[in-house]
N, C-alpha and C positions, 0 to 999 in steps of 0.2 A: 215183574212190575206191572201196575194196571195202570192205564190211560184211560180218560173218562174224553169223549167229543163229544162238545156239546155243539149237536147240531144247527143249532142258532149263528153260533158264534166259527162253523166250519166251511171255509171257503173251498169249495170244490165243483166242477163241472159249470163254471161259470155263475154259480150261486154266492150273494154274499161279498159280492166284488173283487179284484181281482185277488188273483193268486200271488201268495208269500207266506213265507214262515208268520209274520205277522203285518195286515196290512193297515191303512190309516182308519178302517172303521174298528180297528179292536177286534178281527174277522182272521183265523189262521186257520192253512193246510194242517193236515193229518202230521206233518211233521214241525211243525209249530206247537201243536202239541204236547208229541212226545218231547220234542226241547226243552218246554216249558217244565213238564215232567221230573226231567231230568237237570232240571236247575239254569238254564239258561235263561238269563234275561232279558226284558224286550228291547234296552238297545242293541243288544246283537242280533236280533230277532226282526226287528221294523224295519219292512222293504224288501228284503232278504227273500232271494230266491230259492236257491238249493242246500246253501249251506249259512251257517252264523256268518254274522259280522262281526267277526271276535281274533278277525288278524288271523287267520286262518284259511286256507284255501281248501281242507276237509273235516270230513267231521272229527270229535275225539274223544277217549275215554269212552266210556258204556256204549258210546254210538258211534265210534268210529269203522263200523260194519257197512254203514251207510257208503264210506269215501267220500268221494268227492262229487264234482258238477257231474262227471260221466258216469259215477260209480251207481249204487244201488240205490241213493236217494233218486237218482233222477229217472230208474224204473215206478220206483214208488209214486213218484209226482207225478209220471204221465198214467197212473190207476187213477190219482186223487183228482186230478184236472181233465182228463178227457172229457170234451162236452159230446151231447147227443148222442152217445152210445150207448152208456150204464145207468141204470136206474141205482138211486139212492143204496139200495136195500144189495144187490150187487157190488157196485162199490166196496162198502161196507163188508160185505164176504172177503171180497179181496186185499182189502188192506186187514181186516182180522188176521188171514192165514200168513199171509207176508209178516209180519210183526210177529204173529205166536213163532215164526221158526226161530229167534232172535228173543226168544220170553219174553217179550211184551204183550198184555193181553189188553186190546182194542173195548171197550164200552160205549157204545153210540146211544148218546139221550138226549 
């Protein structure tokens, strides 16, 4: 499956405001994304830390690789949110190769 982030609209390393699956500027992590992707919708999405707000405490179906709060999303999230250490283009490497192991293929425009 292909995932398109649009870097406008991608909150990451303190760009964009804060960090969530999706936050009140209409502005989501890398995994707000793929959620989005994968059919989730933004009330379970808005606010949303690591995982949906969808009565759930991990992820499920196609993305339940992720788990939970401790599980691999929240490796994912500290690539996607780390401030002042990764340059954009960095970043970007690293949540590509993270996702291709899991056939997701990352697109940053």
């Amino acid at each position: 499956m292909k995932v398109v982030i649009e870097r406008a609209k991608w909150v990451r390393g303190g760009k964009n405001g804060w960090s969530s699956l999706l936050n009140d500027k209409g502005c989501m992590c890398c995994l707000g994304f793929v959620a989005k992707a994968h059919g989730y919708e933004d009330k379970h999405l808005l606010g949303a830390g690591f995982t949906p707000r969808d009565g759930k405490t991990r992820w499920s179906g196609a993305l339940s690789w992720l788990g939970g709060i401790g599980g691999e999303c929240a490796e994912i999230a500290g690539i996607n949110d780390v401030t002042g250490q990764d340059e954009d283009a960095v970043r970007e490497r690293k949540l590509t190769a993270r996702f291709a192991e899991h056939g997701i293929e990352l697109e940053f425009v």
